[in-house]
N, C-alpha and C positions, 0 to 999 in steps of 0.2 A: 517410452517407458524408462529408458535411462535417464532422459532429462526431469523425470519428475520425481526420480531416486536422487537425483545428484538436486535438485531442488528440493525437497525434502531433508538430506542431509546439509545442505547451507542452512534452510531456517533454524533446523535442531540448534544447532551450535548458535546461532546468532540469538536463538530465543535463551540459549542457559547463559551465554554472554552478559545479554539485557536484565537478564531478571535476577544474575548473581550481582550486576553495578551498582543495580538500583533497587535491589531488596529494602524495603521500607521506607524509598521516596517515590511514592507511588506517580503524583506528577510531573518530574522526574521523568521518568520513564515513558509515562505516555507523552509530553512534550518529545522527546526521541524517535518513540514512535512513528506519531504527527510529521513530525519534520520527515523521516523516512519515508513516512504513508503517499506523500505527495509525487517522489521520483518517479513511480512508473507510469504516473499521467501525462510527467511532462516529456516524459521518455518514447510515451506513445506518441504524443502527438509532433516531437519532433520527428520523427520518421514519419509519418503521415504526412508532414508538411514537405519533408524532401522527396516522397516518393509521387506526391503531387506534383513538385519541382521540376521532376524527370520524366511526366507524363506517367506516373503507373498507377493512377486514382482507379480505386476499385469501387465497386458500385455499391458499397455501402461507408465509403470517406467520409463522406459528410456526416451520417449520420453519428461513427467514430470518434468522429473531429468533437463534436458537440458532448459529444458523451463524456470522454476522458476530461476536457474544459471542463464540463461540471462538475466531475469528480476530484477536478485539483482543489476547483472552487470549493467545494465540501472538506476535503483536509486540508484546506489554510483555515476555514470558521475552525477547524478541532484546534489547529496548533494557537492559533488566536486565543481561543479561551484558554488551553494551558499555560501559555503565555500569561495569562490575566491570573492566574492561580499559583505564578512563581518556577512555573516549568524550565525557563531556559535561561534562571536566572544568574547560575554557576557558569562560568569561559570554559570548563572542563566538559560541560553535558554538551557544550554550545559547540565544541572542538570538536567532541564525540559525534556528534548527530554530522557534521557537515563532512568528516572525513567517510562516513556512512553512506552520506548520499551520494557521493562526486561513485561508489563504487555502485552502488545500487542502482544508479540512472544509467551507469555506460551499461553495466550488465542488460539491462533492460532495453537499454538503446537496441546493442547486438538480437539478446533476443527476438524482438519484436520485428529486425531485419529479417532473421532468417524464418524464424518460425511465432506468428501472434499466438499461438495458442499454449507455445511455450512461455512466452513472458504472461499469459492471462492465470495461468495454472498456478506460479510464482505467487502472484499478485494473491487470487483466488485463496491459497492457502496463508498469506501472511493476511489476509482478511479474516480470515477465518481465526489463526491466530487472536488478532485486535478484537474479535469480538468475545473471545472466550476470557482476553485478560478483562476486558471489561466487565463481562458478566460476573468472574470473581473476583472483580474490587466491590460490585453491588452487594453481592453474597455476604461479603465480610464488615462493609464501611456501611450500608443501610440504603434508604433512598436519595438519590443525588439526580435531580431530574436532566442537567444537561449532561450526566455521563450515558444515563437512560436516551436520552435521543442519539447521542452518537455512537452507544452500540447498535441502534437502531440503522443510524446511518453506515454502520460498519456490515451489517447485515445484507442491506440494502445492496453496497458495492459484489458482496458474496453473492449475490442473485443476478447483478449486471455481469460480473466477469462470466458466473457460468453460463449466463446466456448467450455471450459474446464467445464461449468456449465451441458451445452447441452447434452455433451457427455455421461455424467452422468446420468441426468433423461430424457434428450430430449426435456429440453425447458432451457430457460433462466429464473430464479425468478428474483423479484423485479420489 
């Protein structure tokens, strides 16, 4: 319960951060995003690959392994297209984003050591996040069909991580 208070209050703040930088450069921001969205995959799967290392593969690693891989694979296509849409094309978003990630991957590293269901719930909520800024850029900007599939695909990750939650204690937090 604490960790999901003190997770909840990083996002607050890191979401009014985001969204007062980047108030009205909307790609911008989800380029940021994107770049961020990817840390906790690689975050996972670097400790899945050291705890393999050390013999402590648990009986659902593989399936983990594959999962989190796919899921980085799906936000590098996100950051890809914002890239293609002028996302990272300032050295200040580019500076921003990567000083973001070097904190958000070790946090996640630690996580994911001590407790996975602490780093999925993290994850799980900044999903959750990305899908609802998505959902109000459609709201406001019209139809835009590939931001429609990657709230879709943002969705998506909100249903793997709570699954991945489940598995773990047998419920979903948050």
């Amino acid at each position: 319960m604490v960790m999901e208070r003190l997770n909840g209050l990083c996002l607050q703040a890191s979401v009014r951060l985001i969204d007062w930088l980047y108030e009205g450069r909307d790609y911008q921001r989800f380029w940021v995003l994107e770049e961020v969205a990817r840390a906790p995959y690689f975050a996972f799967l670097s400790v899945l690959h050291l705890k393999e290392s050390m013999g402590l593969r648990g009986d659902k690693h593989l399936y983990l392994m594959r999962e989190h891989f796919e899921q980085s694979v799906n936000e590098t296509e996100h950051l890809e297209y914002m890239e293609s849409r002028g996302g990272g094309a300032y050295w200040v978003d580019r500076a921003f984003a990567k000083h973001l990630v070097l904190i958000y991957y070790w946090i996640n590293v630690v996580y994911y050591w001590i407790s996975p269901c602490f780093a999925y719930h993290l994850s799980y909520e900044i999903e959750i996040h990305a899908a609802v800024t998505y959902a109000k850029y459609l709201a406001i900007n019209g139809e835009d069909e590939k931001i429609l599939e990657i709230l879709n695909d943002e969705l998506r990750h909100v249903y793997e991580l709570g699954e991945a939650m489940k598995s773990i204690n047998g419920k979903v937090r948050g």
